[in-house]
C-alpha positions in Angstrom: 50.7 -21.9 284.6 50.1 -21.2 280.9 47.0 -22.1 279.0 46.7 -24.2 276.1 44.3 -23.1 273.6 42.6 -25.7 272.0 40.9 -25.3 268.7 37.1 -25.0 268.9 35.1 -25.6 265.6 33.6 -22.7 264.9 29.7 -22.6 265.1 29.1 -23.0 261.3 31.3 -26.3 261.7 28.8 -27.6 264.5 25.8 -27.1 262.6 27.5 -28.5 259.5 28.1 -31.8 261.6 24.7 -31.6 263.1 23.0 -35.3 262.3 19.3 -34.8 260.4 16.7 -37.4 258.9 16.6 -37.7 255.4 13.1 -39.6 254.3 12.1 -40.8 250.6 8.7 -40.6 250.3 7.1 -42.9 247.0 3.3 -42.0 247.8 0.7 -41.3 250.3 -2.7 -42.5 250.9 -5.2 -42.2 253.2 -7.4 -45.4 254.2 -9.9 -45.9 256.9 -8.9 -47.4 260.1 -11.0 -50.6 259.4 -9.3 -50.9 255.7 -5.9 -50.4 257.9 -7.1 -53.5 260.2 -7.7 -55.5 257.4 -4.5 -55.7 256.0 -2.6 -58.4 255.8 0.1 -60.7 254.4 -0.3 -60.4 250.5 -3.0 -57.6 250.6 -2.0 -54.8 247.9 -2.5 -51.1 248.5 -3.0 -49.0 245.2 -1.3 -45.7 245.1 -2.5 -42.4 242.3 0.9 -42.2 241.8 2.7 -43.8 239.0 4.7 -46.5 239.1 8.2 -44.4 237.9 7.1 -41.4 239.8 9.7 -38.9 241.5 9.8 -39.4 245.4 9.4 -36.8 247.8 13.0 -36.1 250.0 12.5 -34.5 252.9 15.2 -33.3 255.2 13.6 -32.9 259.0 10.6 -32.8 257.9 11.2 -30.2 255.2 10.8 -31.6 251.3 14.5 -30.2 249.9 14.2 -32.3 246.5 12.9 -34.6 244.2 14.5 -37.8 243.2 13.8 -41.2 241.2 14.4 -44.8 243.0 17.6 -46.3 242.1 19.4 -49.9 243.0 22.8 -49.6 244.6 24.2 -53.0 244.4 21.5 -54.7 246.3 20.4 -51.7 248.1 17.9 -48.6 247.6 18.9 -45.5 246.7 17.6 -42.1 245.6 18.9 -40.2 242.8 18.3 -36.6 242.9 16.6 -34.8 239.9 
């Protein structure tokens, strides 16, 4: 019986295809757990940052770039600096 060779992707291709989580972070604070209990529908939280700030993108964890928030259509999007 012959054998049929089937193409395999080649281990670059793999980790190429491999899925990863891509955050956009605007600003971090840090609060008090009883500030954190207090809020609640309408309560505001007051960030250093600016207002037209660059966000943070992180891939896995790992910030890659910076970017500026964007509307796509009516969606959010990130466009990198």
């Amino acid at each position: 019986m012959k054998s049929v060779a089937t193409p395999q992707r080649s281990h670059a291709d793999r980790v190429l295809a491999t899925n990863v989580q891509v955050t956009a972070t605007l600003a971090e604070k840090t609060i008090t757990m009883g500030d954190a209990l207090n809020l609640v529908p309408g309560s505001v939280l007051r960030f250093s940052q600016r207002c037209d700030a660059s966000l943070r993108i992180d891939v896995s964890g790992k910030a890659i770039a910076s970017g500026k928030a964007v509307k796509v259509g009516d969606r959010l999007g990130v466009q990198i600096d």
